[in-house]
Backbone and ligand atoms as CSV (ligand in chain L), in Angstrom:
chain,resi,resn,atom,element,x,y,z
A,1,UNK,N,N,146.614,-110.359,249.966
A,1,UNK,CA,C,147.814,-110.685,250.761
A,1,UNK,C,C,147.468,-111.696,251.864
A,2,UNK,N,N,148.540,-112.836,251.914
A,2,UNK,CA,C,148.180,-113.707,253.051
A,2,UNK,C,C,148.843,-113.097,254.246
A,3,UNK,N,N,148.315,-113.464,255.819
A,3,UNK,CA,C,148.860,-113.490,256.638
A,3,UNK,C,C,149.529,-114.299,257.421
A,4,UNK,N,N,149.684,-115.483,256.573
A,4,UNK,CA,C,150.577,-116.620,257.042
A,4,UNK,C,C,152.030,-116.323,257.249
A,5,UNK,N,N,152.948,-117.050,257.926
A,5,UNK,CA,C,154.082,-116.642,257.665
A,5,UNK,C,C,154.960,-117.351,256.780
A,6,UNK,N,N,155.872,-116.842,256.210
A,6,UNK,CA,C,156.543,-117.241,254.830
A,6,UNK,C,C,157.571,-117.787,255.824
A,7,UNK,N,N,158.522,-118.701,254.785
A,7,UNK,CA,C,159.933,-118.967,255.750
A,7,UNK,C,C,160.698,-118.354,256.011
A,8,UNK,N,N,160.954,-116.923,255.752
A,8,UNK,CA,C,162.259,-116.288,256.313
A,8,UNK,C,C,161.108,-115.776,257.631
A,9,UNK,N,N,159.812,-115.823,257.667
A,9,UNK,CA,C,159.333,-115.378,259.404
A,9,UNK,C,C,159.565,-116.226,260.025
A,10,UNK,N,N,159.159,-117.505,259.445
A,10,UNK,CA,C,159.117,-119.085,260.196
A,10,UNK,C,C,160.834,-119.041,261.189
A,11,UNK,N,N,161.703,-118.165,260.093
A,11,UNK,CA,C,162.904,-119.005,260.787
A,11,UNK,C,C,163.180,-117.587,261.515
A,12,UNK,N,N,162.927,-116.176,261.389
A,12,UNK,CA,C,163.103,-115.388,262.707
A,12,UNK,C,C,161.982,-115.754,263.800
A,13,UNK,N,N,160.991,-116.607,263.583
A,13,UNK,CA,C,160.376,-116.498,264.982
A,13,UNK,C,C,161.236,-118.262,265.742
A,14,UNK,N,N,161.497,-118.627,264.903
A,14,UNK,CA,C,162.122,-119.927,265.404
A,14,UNK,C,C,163.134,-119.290,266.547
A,15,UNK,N,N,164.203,-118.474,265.401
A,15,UNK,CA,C,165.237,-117.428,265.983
A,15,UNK,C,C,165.195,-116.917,267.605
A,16,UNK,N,N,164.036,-116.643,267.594
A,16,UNK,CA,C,163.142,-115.503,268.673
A,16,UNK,C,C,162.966,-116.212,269.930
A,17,UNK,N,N,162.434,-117.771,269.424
A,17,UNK,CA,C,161.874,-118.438,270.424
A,17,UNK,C,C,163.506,-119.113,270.992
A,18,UNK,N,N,164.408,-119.559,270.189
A,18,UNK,CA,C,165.739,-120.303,270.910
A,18,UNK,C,C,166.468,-119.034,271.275
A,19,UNK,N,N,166.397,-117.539,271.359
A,19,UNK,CA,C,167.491,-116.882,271.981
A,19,UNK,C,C,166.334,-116.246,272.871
A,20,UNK,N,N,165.197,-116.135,273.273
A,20,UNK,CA,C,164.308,-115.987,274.183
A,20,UNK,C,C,164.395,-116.103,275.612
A,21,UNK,N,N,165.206,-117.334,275.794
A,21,UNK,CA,C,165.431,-117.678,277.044
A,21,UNK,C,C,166.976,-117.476,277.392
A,22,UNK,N,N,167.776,-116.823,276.308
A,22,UNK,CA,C,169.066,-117.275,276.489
A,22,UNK,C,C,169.610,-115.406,276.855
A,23,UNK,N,N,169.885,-114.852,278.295
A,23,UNK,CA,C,169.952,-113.353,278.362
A,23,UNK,C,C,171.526,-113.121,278.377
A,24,UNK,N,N,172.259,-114.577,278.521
A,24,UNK,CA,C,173.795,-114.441,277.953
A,24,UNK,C,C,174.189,-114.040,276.920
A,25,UNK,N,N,174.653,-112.531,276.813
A,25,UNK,CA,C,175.241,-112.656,274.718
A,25,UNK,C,C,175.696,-113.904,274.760
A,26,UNK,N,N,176.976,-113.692,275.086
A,26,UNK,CA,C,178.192,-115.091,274.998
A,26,UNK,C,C,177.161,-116.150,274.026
A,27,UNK,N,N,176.434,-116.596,275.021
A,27,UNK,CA,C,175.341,-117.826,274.992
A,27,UNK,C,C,174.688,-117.755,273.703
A,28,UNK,N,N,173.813,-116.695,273.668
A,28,UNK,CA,C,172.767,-115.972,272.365
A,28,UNK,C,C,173.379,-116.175,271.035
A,29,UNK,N,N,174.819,-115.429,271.181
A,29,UNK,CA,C,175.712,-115.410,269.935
A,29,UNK,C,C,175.853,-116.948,269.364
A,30,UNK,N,N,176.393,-117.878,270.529
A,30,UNK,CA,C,176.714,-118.976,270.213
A,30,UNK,C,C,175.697,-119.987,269.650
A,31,UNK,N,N,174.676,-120.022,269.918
A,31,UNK,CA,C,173.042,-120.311,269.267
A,31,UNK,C,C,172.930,-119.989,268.081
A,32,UNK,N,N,172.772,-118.203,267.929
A,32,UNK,CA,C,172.442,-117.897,266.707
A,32,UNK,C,C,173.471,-118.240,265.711
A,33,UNK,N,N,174.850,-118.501,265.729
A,33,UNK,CA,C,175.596,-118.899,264.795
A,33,UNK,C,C,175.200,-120.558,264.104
A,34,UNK,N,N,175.144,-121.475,265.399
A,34,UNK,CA,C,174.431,-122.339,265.062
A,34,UNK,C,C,173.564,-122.559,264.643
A,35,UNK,N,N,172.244,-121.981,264.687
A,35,UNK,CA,C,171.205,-122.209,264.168
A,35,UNK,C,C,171.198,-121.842,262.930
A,36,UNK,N,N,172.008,-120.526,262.339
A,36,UNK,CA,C,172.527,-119.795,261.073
A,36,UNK,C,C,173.019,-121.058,260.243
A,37,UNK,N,N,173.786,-121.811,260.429
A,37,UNK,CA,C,175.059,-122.332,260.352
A,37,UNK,C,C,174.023,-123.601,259.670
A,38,UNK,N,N,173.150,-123.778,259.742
A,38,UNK,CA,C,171.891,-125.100,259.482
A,38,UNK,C,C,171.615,-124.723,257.881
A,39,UNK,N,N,171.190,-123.563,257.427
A,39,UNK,CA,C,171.315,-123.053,256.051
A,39,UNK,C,C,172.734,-123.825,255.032
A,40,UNK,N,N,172.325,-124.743,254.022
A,40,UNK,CA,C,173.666,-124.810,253.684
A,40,UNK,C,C,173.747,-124.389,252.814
A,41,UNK,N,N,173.283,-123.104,252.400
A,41,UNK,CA,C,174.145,-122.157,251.572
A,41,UNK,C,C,174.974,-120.910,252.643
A,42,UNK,N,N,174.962,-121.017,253.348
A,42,UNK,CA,C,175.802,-120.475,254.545
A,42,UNK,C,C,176.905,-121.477,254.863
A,43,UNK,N,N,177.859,-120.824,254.023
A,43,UNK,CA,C,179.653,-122.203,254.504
A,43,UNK,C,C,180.308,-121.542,255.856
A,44,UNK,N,N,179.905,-120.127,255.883
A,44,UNK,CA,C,180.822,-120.071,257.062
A,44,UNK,C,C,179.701,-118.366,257.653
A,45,UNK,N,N,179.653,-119.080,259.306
A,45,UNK,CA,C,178.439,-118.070,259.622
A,45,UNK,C,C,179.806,-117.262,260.890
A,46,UNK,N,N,179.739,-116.121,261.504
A,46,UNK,CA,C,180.819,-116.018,262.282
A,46,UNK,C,C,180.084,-114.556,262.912
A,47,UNK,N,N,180.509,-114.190,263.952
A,47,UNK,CA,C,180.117,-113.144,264.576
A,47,UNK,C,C,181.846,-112.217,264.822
A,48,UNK,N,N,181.674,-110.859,265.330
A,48,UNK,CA,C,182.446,-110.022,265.527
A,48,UNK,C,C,182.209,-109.337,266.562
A,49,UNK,N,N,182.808,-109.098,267.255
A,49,UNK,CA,C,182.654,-107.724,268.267
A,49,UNK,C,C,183.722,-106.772,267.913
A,50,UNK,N,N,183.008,-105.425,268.149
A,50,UNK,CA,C,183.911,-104.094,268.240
A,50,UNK,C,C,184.589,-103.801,269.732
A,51,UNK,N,N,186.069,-103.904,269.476
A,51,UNK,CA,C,186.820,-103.875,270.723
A,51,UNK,C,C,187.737,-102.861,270.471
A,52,UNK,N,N,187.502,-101.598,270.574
A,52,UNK,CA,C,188.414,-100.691,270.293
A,52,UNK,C,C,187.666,-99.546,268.763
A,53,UNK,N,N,188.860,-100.279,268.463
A,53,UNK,CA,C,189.080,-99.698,266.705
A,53,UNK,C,C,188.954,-101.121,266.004
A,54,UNK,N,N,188.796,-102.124,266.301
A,54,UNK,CA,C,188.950,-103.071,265.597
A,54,UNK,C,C,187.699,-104.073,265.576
A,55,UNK,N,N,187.494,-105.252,264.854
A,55,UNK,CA,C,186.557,-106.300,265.229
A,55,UNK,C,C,187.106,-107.459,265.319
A,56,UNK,N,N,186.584,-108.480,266.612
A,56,UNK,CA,C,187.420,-109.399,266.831
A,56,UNK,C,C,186.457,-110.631,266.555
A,57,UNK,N,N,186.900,-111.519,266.450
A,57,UNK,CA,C,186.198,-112.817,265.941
A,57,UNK,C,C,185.712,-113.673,267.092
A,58,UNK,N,N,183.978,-113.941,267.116
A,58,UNK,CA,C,183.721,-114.181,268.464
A,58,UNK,C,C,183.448,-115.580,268.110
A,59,UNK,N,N,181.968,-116.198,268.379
A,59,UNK,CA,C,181.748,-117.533,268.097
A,59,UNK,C,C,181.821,-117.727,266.456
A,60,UNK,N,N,181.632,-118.744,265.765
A,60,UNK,CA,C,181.430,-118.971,264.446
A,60,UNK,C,C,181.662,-120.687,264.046
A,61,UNK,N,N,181.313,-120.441,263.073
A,61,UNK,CA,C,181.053,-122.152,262.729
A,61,UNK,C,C,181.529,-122.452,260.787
A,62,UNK,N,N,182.438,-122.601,261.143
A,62,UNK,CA,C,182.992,-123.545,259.386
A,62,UNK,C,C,184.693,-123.079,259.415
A,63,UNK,N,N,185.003,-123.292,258.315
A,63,UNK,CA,C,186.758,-123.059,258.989
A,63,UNK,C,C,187.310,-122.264,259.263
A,64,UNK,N,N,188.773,-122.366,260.507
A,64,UNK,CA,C,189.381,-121.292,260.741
A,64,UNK,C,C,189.573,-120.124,259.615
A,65,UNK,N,N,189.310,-118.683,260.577
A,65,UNK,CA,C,189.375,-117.672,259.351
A,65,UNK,C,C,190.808,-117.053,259.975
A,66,UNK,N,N,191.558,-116.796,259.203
A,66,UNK,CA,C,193.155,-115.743,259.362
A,66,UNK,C,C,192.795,-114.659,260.103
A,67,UNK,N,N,191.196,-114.030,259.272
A,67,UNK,CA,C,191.048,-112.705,260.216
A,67,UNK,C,C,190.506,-112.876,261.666
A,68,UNK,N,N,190.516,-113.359,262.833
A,68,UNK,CA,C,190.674,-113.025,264.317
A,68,UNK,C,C,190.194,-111.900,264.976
A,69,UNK,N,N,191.269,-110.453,264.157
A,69,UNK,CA,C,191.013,-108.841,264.401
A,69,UNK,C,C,191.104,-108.499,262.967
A,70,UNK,N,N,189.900,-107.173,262.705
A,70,UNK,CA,C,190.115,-106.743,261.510
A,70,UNK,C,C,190.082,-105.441,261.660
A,71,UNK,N,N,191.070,-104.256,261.741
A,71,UNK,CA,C,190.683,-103.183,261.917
A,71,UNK,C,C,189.453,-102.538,261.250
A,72,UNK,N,N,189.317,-101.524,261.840
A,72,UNK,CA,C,187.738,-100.773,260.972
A,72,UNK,C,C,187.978,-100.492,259.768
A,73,UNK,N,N,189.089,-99.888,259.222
A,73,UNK,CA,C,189.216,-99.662,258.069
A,73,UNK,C,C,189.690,-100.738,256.888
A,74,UNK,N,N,189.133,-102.088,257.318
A,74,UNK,CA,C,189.892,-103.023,256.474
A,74,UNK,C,C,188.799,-103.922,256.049
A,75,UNK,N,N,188.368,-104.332,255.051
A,75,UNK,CA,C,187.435,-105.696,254.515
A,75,UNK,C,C,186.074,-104.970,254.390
A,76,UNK,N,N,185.439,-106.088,253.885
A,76,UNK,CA,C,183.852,-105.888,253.583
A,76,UNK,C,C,183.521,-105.604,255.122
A,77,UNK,N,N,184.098,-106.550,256.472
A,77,UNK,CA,C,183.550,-106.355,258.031
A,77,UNK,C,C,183.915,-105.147,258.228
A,78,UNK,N,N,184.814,-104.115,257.788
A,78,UNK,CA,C,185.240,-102.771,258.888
A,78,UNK,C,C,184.349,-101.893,257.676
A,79,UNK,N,N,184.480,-102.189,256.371
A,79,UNK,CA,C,183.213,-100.926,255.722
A,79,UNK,C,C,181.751,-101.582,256.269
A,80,UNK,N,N,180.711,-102.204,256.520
A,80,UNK,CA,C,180.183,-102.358,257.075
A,80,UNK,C,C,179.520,-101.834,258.670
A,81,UNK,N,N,180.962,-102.171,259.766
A,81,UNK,CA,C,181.163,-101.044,261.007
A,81,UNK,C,C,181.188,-99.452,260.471
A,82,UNK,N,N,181.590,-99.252,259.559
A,82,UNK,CA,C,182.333,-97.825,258.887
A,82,UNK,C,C,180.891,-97.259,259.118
A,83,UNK,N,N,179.896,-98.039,257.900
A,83,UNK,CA,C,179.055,-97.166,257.247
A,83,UNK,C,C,177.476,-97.096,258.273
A,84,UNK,N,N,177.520,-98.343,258.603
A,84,UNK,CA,C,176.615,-98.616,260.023
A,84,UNK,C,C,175.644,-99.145,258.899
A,85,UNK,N,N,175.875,-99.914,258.124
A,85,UNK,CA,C,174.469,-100.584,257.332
A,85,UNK,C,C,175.415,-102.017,256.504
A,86,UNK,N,N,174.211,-102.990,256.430
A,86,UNK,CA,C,174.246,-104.238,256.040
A,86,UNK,C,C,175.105,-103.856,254.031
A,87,UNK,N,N,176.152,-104.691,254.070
A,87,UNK,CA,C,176.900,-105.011,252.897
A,87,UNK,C,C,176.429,-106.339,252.336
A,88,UNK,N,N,176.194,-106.386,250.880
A,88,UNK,CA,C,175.912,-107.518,250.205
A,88,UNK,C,C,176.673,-107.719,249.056
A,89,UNK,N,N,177.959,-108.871,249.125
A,89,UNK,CA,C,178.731,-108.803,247.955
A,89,UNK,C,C,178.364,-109.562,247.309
A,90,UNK,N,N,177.665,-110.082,245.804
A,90,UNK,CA,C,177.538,-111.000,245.075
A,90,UNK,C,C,178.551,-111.563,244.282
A,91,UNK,N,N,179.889,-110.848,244.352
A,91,UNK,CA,C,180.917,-111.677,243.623
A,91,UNK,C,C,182.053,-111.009,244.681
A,92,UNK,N,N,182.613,-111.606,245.602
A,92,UNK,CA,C,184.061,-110.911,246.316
A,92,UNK,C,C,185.065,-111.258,245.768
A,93,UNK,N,N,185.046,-111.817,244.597
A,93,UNK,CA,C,186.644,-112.001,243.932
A,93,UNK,C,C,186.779,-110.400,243.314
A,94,UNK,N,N,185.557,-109.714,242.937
A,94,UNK,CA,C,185.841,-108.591,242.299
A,94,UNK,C,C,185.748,-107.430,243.027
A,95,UNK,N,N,185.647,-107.361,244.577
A,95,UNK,CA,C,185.432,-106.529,245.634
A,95,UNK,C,C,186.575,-106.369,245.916
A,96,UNK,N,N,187.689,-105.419,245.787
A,96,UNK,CA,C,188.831,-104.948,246.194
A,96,UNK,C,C,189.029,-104.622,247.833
A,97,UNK,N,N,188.248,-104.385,248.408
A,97,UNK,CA,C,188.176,-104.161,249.992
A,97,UNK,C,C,188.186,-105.873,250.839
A,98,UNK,N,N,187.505,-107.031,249.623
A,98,UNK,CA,C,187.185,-108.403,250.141
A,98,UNK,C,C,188.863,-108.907,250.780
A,99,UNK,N,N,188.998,-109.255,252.111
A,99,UNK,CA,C,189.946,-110.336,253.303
A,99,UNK,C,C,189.383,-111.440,252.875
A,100,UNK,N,N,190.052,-112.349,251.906
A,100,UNK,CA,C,189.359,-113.823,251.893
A,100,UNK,C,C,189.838,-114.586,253.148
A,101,UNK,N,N,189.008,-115.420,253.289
A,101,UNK,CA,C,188.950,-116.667,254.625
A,101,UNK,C,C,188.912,-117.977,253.786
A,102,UNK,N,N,188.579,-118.394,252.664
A,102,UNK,CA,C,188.466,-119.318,252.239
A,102,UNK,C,C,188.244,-119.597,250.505
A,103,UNK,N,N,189.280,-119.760,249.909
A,103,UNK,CA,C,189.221,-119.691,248.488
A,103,UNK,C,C,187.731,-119.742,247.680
A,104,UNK,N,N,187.195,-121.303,248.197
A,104,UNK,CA,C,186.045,-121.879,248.328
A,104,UNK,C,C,184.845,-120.578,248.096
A,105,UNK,N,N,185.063,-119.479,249.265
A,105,UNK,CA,C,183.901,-118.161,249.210
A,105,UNK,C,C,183.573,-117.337,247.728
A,106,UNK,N,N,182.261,-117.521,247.614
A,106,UNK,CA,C,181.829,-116.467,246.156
A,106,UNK,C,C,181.564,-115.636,246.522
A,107,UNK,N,N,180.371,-115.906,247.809
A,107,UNK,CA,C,179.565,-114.130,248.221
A,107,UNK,C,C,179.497,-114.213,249.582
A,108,UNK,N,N,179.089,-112.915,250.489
A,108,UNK,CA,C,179.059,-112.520,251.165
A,108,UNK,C,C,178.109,-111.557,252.223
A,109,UNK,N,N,177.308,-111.834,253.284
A,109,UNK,CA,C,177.103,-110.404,253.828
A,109,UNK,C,C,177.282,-110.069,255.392
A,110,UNK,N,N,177.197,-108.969,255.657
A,110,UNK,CA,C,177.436,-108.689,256.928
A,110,UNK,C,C,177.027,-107.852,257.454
A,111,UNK,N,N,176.188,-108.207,258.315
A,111,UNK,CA,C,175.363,-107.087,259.007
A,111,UNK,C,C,175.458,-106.718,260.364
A,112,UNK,N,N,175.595,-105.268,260.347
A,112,UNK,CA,C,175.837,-104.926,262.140
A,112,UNK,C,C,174.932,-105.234,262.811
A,113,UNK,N,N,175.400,-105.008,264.000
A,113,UNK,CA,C,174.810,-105.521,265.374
A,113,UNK,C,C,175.116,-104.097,265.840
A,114,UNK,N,N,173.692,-103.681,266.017
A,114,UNK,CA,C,174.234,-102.203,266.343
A,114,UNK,C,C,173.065,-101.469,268.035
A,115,UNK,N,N,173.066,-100.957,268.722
A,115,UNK,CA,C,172.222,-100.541,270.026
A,115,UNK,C,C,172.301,-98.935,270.078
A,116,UNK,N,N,171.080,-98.284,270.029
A,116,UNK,CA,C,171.186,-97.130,270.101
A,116,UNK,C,C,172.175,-96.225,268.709
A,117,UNK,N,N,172.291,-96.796,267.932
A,117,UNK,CA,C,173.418,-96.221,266.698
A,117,UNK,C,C,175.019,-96.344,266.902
A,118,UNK,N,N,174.844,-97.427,267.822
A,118,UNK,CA,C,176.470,-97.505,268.169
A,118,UNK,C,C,176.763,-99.132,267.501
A,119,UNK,N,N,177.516,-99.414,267.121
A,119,UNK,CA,C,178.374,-100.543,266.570
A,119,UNK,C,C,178.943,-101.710,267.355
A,120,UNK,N,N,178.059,-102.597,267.852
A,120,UNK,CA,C,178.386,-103.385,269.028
A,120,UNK,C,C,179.293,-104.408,268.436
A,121,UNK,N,N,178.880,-105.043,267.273
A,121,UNK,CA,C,179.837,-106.347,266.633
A,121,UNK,C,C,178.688,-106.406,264.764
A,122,UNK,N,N,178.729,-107.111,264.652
A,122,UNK,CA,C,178.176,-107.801,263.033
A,122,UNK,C,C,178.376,-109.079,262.907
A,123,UNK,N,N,177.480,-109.655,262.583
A,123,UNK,CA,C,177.140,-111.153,261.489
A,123,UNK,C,C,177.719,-111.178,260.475
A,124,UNK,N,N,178.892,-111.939,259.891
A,124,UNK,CA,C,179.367,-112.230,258.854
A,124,UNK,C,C,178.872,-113.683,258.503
A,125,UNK,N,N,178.273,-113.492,256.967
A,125,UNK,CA,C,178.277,-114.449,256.386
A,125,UNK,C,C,179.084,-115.103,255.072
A,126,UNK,N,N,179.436,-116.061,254.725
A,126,UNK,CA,C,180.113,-116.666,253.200
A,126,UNK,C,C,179.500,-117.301,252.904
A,127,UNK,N,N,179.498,-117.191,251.227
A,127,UNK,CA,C,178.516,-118.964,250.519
A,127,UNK,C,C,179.703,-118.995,249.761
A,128,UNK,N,N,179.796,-120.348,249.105
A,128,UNK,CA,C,180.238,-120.746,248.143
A,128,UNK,C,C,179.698,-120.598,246.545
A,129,UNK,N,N,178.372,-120.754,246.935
A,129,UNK,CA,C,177.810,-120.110,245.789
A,129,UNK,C,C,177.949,-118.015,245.256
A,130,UNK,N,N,178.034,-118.139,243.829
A,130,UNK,CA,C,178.048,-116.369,244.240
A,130,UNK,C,C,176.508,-115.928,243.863
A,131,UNK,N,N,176.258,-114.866,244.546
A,131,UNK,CA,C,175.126,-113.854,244.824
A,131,UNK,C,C,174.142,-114.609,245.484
A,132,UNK,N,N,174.863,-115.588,246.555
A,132,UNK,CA,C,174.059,-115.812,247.341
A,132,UNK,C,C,172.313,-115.364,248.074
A,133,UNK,N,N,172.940,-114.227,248.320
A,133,UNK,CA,C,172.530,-113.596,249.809
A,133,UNK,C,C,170.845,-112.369,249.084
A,134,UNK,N,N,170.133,-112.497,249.352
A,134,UNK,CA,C,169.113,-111.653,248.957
A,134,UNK,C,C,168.735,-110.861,250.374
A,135,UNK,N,N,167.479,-110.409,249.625
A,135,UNK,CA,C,166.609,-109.374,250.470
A,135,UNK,C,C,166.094,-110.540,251.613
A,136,UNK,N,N,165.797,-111.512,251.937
A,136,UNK,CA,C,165.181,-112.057,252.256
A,136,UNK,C,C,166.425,-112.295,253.830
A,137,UNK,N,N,167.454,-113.117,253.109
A,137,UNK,CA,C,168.494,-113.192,253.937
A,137,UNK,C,C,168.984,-112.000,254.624
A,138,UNK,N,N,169.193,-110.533,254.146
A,138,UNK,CA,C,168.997,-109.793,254.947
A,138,UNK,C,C,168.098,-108.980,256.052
A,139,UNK,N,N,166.849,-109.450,255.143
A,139,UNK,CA,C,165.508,-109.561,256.682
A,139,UNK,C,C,165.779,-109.854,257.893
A,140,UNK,N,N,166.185,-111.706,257.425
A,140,UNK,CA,C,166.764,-112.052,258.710
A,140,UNK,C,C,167.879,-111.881,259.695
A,141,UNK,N,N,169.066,-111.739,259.140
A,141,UNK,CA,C,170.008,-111.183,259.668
A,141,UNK,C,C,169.864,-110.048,260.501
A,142,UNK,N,N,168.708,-108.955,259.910
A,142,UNK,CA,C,168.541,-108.043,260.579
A,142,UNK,C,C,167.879,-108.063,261.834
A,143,UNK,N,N,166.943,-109.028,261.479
A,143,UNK,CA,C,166.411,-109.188,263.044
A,143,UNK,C,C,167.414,-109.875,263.727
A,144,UNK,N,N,167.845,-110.814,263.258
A,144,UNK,CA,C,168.750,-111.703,264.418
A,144,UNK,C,C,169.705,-110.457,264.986
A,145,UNK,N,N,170.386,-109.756,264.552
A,145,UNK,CA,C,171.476,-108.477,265.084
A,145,UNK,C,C,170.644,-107.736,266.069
A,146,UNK,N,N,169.211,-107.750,265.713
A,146,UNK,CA,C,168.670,-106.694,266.741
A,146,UNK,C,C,168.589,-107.872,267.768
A,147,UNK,N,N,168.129,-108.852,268.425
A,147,UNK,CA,C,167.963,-109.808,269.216
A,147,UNK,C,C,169.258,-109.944,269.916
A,148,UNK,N,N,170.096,-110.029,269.349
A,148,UNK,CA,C,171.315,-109.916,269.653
A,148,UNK,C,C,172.006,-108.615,271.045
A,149,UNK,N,N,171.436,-107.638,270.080
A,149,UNK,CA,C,171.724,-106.607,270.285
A,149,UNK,C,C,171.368,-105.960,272.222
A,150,UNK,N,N,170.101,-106.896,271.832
A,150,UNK,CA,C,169.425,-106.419,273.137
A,150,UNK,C,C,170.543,-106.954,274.717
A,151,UNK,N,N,171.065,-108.239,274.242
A,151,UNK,CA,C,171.917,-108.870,275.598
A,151,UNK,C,C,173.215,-108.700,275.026
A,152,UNK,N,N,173.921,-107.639,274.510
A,152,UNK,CA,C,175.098,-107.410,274.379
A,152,UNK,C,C,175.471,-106.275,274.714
L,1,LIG,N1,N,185.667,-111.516,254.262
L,1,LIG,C1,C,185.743,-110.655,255.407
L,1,LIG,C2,C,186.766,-111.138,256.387
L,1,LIG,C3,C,186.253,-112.154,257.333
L,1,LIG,S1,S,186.303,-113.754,256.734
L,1,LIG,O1,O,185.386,-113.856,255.572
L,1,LIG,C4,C,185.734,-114.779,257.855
L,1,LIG,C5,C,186.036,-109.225,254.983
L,1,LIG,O2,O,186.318,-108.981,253.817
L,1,LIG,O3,O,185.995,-108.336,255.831
């Protein structure tokens, strides 16, 4: 086994080092979407916060999405909040729970942002391509939510 780092470390320590200095969520969020948003198999990168019962649409980057607020019990984003663990859709035309945002979308994932076991917001992602999203992509996501997590 090498101890080099592969690219999904390369790009959480990249991650690490640009929200490092940044102790604003607001700020943090708005970074990590961007920097997300550089992947172009990522068409649309978007964050959420839990405000209530619902999740509201915070920074994000690719086109306006309809959903804004999504209650908990609605879409791949509120089963996700529901279940408190990362969703990976490889085809959402055939996901009956899937809120499309953009015809264009094949796949999907979304991972909470969670502190202490509580449900702060989630990372939503779309590709255009379907079954985008692997193990790898959820590595990262996961760390980025915990980084997150810490200034929210
Ligand atoms: N697809 C999501 C809704 C959010 S938009 O993709 C930006 C869902 O099913 O919850």
């Amino acid at each position: 086994m090498s101890n080099e780092e592969g690219p999904t470390e390369r790009r959480i320590t990249r991650l690490q080092d640009e929200l490092a200095d940044l102790s604003d969520g607001q700020a943090a969020m708005a970074r990590a979407v961007d920097v997300l948003k550089e992947d172009p198999r990522y068409s649309w990168v978007g964050i959420y916060l839990m405000e209530g019962d619902a999740l509201v649409l915070g920074p994000y980057r690719g086109k306006p999405s309809p959903h804004t607020r999504i209650p908990l019990g609605r879409g791949i984003c509120g089963a996700a909040a529901t279940s408190r663990s990362t969703i990976i859709v490889d085809d959402v035309n055939s996901d009956p729970r899937y809120l499309a945002c953009s015809v264009e979308t094949q796949s999907e994932i979304v991972v909470p942002i969670m502190r202490d076991g509580r449900v702060l917001g989630e990372i939503d992602i779309d590709s255009d391509s379907r079954a985008a999203f692997g193990r790898e992509d959820q590595q990262l996501l996961e760390a980025v939510a915990s980084l997150l997590a810490e200034n929210l």
